[in-house]
N, C-alpha and C positions, 0 to 999 in steps of 0.2 A: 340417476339411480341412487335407492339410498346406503347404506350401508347396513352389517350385519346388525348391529346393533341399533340403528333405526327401523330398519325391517323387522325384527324383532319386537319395538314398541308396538308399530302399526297392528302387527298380528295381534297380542297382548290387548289391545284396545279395541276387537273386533273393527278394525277400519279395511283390512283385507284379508281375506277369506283364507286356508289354509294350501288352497290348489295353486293360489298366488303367492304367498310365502312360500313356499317351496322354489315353484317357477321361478323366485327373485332372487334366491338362497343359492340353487345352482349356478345363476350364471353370476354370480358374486365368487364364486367359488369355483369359476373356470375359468373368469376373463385372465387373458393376460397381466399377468404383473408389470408396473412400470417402473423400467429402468433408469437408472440413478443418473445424471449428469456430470460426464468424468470433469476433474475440475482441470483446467487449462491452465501452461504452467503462464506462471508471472514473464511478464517481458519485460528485459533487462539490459542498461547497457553494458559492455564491456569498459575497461580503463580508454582503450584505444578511442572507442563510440566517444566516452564521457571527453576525451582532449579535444576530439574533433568537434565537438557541441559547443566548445566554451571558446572555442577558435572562430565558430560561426554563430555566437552569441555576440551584439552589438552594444549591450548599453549594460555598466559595470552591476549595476543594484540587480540585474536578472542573473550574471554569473555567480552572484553571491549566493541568489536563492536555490542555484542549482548546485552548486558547491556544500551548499547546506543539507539537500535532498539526498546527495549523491557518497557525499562523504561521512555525513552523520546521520542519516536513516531517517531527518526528520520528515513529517508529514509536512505537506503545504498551509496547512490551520497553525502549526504549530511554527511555520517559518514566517508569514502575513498574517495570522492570525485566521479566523472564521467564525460562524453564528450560531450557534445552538439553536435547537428546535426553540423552545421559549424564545427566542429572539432577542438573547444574550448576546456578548460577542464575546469571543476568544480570543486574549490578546496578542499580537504580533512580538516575534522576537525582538527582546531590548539589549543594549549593549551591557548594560550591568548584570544580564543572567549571563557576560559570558568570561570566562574566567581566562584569561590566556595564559598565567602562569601555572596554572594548574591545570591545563587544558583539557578545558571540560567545559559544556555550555546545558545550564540547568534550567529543564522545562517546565516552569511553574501551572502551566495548564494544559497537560496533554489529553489525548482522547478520551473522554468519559470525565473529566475533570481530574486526572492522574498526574502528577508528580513524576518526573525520573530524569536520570542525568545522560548527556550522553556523550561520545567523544568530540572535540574540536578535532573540527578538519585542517590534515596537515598543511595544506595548501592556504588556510587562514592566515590574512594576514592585518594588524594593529589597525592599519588604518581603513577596513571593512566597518569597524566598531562606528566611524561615523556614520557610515548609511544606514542604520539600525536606528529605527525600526523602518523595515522596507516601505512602509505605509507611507512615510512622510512625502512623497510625491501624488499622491492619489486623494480625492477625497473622500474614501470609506474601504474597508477591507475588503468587501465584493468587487470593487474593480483594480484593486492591487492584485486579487487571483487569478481574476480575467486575465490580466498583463503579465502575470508569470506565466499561466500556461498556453496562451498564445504565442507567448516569445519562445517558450519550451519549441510549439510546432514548430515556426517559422526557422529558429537553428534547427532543429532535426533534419526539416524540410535541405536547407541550406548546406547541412552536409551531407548530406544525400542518406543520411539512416534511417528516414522511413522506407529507401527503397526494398532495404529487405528486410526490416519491421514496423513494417505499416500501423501497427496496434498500439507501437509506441507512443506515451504520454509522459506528465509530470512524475506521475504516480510511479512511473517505470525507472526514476532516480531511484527510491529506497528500495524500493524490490532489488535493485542493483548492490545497497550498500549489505543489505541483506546476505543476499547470493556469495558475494566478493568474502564475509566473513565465515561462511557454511561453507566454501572451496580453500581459507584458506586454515581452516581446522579448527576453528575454534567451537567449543562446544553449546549445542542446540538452546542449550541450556539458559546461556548467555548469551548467545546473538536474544534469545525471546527478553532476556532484558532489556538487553540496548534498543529492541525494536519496539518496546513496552508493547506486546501482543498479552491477550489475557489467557489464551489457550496457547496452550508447545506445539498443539494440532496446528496454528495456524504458521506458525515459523517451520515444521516440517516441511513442507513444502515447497523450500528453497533447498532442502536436501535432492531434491529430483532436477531442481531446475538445470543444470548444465552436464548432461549424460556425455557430454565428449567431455569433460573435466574426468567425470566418474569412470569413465574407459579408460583415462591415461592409466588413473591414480592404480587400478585392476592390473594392467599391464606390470608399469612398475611393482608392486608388492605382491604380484603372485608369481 
């Protein structure tokens, strides 16, 4: 069916007659509207979730990348690197973007070709700087992400947290580092920096993510 304003050409163009314009006009203008797709909150581990993962993580260069995902919000393109549509590649974290006395580790190519800083994770420790760049075991960055986020499953698997979030992925690290700073106050404002999002629309929505957080907080201060 076409729409108002295609409908409109046809008639305009004598391609359909005016008993059929109409006829198309009404039921364009009784069908049902479609309803919007509520969007489903981010899945997230807890601190607890994240020690029990890294307990059932086996091989040290995958605890890095999840320490990286978890504690600093990075994306997986930006922890092993990834490929741009052109079929560029996107370099893998190196140990000279990461600054330990300053702790801070600076992301020279984030999403969209973006620039930003973000915290070193406390749990970092000197001698990680060797494994960097996570690549240097793999022969190309597509099978370095393969191997993160397989390993992701298989500890999930291994401590039993897909049993009661089965949805759980890699991705579900920075949604977590995300979540963890929106419950622990700090402003939207700045979590969407540190998450380098390009909309606040998109970091709102770690404000909904843990409604038994947002009950305590209600309890307490009301």
């Amino acid at each position: 069916m076409a729409n108002k304003k295609q409908l409109k050409e046809l008639y305009e163009k004598k391609l359909i007659d005016k008993d059929k314009y109409m006829d198309e006009l009404f039921k364009l203008e009784t069908q049902p509207k479609k309803t919007k797709k509520s969007k489903k909150l981010p899945s997230y581990l807890t601190p607890e979730e994240y020690t029990k993962l890294l307990d059932a993580t086996k091989k040290y260069h995958h605890k890095i990348a999840f320490c990286l995902a978890f504690e600093s919000g990075m994306r997986i393109s930006e922890i092993v690197g990834g490929i741009r549509d052109n079929g560029e590649n996107i370099p893998p974290l190196e140990a000279n973007k990461v600054d330990m006395k300053a702790k801070k580790i600076f992301i020279v190519d984030a999403k969209n070709g973006k620039q930003r800083i973000v915290p070193l994770p406390k749990s970092f420790k000197t001698k990680m700087l060797d494994y960097l760049p996570l690549t240097k075991k793999y022969k190309n960055i597509p099978s370095a992400r393969r191997s993160v986020q397989q390993a992701f499953k298989v500890a999930a698997t291994r401590a039993k947290i897909t049993e009661t979030k089965p949805t759980i992925h890699f991705h579900s690290l920075r949604h977590s580092f995300c979540t963890r700073l929106v419950n622990q106050g700090v402003p939207i404002n700045q979590v969407q920096i540190m998450a380098g999002h390009d909309n606040i629309a998109t970091t709102s929505i770690y404000t909904h993510a843990d409604p038994v957080d947002a009950l305590k907080s209600y309890e307490e201060k009301f």
